[in-house]
C-alpha positions in Angstrom: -27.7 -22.1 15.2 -24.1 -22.8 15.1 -22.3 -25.3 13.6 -18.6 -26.7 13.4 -17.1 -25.4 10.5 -15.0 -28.4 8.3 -12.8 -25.1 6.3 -12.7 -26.7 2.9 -14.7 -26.3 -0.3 -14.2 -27.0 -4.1 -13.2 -24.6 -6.5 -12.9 -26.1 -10.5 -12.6 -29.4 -8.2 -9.1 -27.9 -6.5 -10.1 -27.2 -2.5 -10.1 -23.8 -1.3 -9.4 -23.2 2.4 -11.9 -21.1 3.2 -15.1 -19.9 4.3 -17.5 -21.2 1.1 -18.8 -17.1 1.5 -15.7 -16.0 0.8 -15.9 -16.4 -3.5 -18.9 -13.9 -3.2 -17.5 -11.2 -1.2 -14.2 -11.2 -3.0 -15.4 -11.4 -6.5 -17.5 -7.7 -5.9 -14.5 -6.6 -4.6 -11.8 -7.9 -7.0 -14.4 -6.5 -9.7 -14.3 -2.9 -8.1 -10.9 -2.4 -7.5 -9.5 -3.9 -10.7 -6.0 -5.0 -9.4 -3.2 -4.9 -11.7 -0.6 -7.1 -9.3 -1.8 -9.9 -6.4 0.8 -11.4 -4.4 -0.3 -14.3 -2.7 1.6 -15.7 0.3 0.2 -19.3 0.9 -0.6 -21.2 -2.4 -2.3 -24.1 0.0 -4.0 -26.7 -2.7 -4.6 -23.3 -5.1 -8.4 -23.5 -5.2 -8.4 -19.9 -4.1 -5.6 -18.6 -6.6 -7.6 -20.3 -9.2 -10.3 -18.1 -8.2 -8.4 -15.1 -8.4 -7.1 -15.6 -11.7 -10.5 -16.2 -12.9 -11.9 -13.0 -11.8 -9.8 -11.1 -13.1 -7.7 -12.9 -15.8 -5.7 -10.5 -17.0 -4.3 -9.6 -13.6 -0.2 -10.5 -12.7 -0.8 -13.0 -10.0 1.8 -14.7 -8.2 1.5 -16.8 -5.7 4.3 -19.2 -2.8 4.4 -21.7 -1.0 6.8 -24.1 0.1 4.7 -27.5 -0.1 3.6 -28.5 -3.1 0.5 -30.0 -3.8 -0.8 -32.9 -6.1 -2.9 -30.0 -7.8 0.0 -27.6 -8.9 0.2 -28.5 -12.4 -3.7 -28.1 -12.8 -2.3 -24.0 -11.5 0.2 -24.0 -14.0 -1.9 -25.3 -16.7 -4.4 -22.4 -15.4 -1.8 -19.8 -15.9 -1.1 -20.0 -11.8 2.4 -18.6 -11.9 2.9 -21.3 -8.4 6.0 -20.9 -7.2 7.7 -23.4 -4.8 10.3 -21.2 -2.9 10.7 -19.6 0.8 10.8 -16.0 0.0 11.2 -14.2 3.9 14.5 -14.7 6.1 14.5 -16.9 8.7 13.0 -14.8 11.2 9.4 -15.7 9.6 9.7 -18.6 11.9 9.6 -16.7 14.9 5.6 -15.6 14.8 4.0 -19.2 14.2 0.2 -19.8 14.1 0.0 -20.3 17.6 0.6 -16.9 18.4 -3.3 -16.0 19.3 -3.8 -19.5 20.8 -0.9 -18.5 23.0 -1.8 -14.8 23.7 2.2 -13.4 23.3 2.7 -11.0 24.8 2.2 -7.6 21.7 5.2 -6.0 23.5 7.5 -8.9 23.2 6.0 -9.6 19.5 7.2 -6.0 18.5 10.5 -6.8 19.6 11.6 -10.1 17.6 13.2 -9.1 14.8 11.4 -8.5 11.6 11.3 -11.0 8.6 12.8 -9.5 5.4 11.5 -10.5 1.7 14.3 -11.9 0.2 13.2 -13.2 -2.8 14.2 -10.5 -5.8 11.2 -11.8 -8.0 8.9 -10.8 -5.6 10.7 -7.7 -4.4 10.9 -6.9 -8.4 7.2 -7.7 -8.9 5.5 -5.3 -5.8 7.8 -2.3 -7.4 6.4 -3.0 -10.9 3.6 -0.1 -11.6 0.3 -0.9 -10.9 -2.5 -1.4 -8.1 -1.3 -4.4 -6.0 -3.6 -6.3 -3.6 -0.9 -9.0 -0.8 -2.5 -11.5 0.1 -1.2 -12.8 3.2 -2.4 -16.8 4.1 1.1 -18.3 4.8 1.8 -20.1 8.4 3.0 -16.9 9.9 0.5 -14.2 9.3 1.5 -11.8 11.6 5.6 -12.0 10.4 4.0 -11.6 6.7 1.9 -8.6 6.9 4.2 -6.6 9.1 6.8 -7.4 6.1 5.1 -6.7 3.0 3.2 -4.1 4.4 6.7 -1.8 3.5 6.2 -2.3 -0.3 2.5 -0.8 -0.2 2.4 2.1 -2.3 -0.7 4.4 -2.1 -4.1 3.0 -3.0 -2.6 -0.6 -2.5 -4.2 -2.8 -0.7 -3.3 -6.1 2.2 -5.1 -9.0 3.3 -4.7 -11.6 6.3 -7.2 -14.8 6.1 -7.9 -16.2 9.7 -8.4 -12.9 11.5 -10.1 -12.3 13.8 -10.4 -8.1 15.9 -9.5 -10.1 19.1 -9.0 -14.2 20.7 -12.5 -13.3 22.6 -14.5 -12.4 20.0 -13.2 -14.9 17.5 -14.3 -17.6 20.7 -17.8 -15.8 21.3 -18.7 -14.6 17.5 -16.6 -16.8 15.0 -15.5 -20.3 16.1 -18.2 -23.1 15.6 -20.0 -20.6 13.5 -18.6 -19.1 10.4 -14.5 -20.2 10.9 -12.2 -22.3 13.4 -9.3 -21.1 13.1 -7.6 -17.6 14.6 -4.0 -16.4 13.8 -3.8 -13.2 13.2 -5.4 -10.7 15.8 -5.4 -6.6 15.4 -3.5 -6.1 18.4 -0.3 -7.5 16.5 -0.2 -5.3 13.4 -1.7 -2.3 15.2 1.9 -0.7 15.4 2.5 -1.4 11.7 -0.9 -0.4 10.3 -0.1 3.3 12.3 3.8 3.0 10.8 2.5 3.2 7.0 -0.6 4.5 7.4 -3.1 1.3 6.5 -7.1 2.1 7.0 -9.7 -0.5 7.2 -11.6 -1.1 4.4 -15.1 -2.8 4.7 -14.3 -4.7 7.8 -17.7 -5.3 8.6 -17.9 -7.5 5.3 -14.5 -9.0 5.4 -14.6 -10.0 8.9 -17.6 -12.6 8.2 -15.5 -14.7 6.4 -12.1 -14.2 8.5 -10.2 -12.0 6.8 -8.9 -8.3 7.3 -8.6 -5.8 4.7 -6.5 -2.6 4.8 -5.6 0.5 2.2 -3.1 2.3 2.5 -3.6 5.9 2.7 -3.3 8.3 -0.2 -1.9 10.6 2.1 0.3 8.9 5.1 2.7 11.0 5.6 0.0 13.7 6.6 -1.1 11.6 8.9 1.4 10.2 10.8 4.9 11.2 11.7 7.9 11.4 9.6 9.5 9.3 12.3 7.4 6.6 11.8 7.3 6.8 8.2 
């Protein structure tokens, strides 16, 4: 039977944004693949970075947002490193969440001009050494994982919450029954999963509670061509 979906639970009493399945399918992960680095774009309240930090406590998480939120110094007092700072150019504006409500065009998508990181902390903290898992749940999903998905070095991992394969399945398999909300579809990071050679990785788990998850190859460059490296 399906019902609506409200999109907030209670983490350590801090509300997560999520799908209340998601804790279990990421701890099993997070436990497996032993990150050294997360970079999480999208603090939100910090339920969900909370999380994190608690699964794996002695990771170097580091999360951003540019609101912040009555529960920040509860992160900071968690050993959160919260940071309240815009860390793309300004062309992170031009891919909002509307863009799979609106169906753009891919074509015209591709051709907007990319969003750079900026920031030199995080730039400095995704060439550390080290596995690193993005985590992309800001208000431009599409802008953000097209960006950071440069700094992934092999084995590295990245993440987009509110994903869905396509708009028709999200309406016929995921809204009203597991997650209401769409803003990242395959079709717009298609081109830039190819360019640095990302793979799917347990989509058939990750996709139950809206997210994607993608590796990048040990090998990309045997893969694809040097002209797209």
């Amino acid at each position: 039977m399906s019902i609506p979906v409200d999109g907030f639970f209670r983490y350590k009493n801090v509300p997560v944004h999520q799908s209340p399945d998601c804790l279990d399918v990421f701890r099993a992960f997070l436990l497996d693949k032993r990150f050294t680095h997360i970079l999480e774009i999208g603090t939100g309240f910090g339920g969900f970075a909370m999380f994190l930090k608690d699964t794996l406590p002695e990771v170097k998480l580091v999360t951003y947002d540019i609101e912040r939120r009555d529960s920040y110094n509860l992160l900071w007092n968690h050993g959160v490193d919260a940071k309240l700072k815009q860390v793309f150019s300004e062309e992170i504006n031009l891919t909002d969440h509307n863009i799979c409500y609106d169906q753009l065009d891919v074509n015209t998508v591709n051709c907007y001009p990319e969003a750079k990181l900026v920031d030199i902390e995080a730039r400095s903290f995704l060439n550390e050494p080290g596995r690193k898992l993005i985590i992309c749940d800001g208000g431009h999903k599409v802008s953000e994982f097209k960006c950071l998905a440069a700094f992934l070095k092999p084995g590295d991992f990245i993440m987009a919450h509110d994903y869905a394969e396509s708009y028709d399945k999200f309406n016929t398999e995921i809204r009203n029954k597991y997650w209401d909300w769409c803003e990242i579809e395959e079709k717009y990071i298609e081109e830039p999963s190819k360019m640095y050679g990302l793979e799917f990785y347990q989509q058939s788990v990750f996709e139950k509670v809206a997210w994607v998850c993608k590796r990048k190859a040990h090998s990309a460059s045997e893969r694809y061509p040097a002209s797209l490296l």
